[in-house]
C-alpha positions in Angstrom: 101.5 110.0 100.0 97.8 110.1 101.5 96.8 107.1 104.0 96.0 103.8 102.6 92.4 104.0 104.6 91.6 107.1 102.3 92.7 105.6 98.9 91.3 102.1 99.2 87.7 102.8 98.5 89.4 105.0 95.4 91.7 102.0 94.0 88.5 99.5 94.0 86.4 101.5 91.7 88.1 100.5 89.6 89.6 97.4 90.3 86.1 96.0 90.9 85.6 97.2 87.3 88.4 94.5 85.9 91.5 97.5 86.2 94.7 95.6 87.9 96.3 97.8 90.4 99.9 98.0 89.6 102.7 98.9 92.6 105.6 98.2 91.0 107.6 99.9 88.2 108.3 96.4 87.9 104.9 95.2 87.1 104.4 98.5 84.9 106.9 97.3 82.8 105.4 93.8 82.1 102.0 95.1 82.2 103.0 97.0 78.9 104.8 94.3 76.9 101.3 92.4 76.9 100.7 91.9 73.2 97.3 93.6 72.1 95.9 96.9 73.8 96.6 98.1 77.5 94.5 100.4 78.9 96.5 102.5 81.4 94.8 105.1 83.9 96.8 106.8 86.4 94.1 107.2 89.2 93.9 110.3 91.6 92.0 111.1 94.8 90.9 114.8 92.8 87.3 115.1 92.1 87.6 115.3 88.3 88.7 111.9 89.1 86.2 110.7 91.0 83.3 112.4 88.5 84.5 112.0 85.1 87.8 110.1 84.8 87.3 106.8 86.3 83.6 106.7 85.7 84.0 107.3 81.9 86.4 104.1 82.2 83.9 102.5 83.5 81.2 103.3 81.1 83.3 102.7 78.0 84.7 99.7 78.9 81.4 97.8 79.6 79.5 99.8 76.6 82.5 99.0 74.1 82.1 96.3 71.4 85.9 96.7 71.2 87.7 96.6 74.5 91.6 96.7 75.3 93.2 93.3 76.0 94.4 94.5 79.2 93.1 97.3 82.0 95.6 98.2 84.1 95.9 101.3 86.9 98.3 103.3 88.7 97.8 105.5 91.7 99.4 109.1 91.6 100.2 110.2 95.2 101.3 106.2 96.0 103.2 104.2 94.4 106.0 106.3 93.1 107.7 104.1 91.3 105.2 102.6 89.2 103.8 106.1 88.6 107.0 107.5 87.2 107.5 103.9 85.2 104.2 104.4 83.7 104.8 108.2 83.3 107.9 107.3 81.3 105.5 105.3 78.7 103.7 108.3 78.2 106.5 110.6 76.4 106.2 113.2 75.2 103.0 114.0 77.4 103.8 115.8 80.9 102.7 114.5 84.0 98.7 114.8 84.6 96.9 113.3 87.1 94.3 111.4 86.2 95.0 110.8 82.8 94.1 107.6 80.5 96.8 106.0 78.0 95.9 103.3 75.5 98.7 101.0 74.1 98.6 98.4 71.4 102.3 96.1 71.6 104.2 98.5 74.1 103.2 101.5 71.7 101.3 104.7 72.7 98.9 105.0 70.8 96.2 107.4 72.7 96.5 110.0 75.4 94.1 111.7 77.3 95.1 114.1 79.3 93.7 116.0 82.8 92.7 118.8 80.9 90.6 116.9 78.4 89.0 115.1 81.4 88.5 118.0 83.4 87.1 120.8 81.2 84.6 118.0 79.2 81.5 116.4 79.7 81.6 112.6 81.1 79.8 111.6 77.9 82.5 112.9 75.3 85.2 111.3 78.0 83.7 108.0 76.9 82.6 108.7 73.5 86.7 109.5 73.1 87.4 106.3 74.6 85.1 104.1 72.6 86.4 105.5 69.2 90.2 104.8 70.4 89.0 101.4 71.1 87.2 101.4 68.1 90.4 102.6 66.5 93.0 100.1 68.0 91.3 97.2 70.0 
């Protein structure tokens, strides 16, 4: 687990961008059962992160026509419990951190994983995420 100081500044990126911070496997579980899309990104303090990952959330929620019903986070390194309850949701896909999931009514429905964040280019990061959206929202 890293220090609370060192994460904080992380977790609000996003959740100044609309994403609910969830610490519970608890509040995983609800946060899934919302009817309509769930956006679900399991955050990291790694730098692909910090430059693609949770800026391309960013970007493709405020450029989207079609947005999920719901943005919701996770913090890998923190909360364990909530990460493994969220990680659970994501079957058959290992573990990556970060990593983006989309749900529409509890379903997976689109995965992106660390290696399609970190290899690509921020723009095809969000271009991926509008057409999901485009897709399911």
């Amino acid at each position: 687990m890293y220090p609370e100081y060192m994460v904080a500044p992380i977790r609000e990126d996003l959740t100044s961008a609309g994403f609910e911070q969830l610490m519970t496997s608890e509040e995983v579980e609800q946060a899934l059962k919302t009817e309509g899309t769930v956006l679900l990104a399991v955050n990291s303090v790694c730098g692909c992160a910090a430059s693609k990952a949770r800026p391309a959330l960013k970007m493709a929620v405020a450029a989207g026509d079609k947005t999920p019903t719901k943005l919701v986070t996770v913090f890998a390194g923190m909360e364990q419990d909530a990460v493994a309850k969220a990680r659970e949701h994501m079957l058959p896909y290992p573990p990556s951190s970060p990593s983006i999931a989309l749900f529409k009514d509890g379903e997976l429905v689109h995965m992106i994983e660390r290696y399609h964040i970190e290899g690509n280019e921020l723009h095809r990061i969000v271009d991926n995420l509008k057409g999901a959206f485009e897709a399911y929202c």
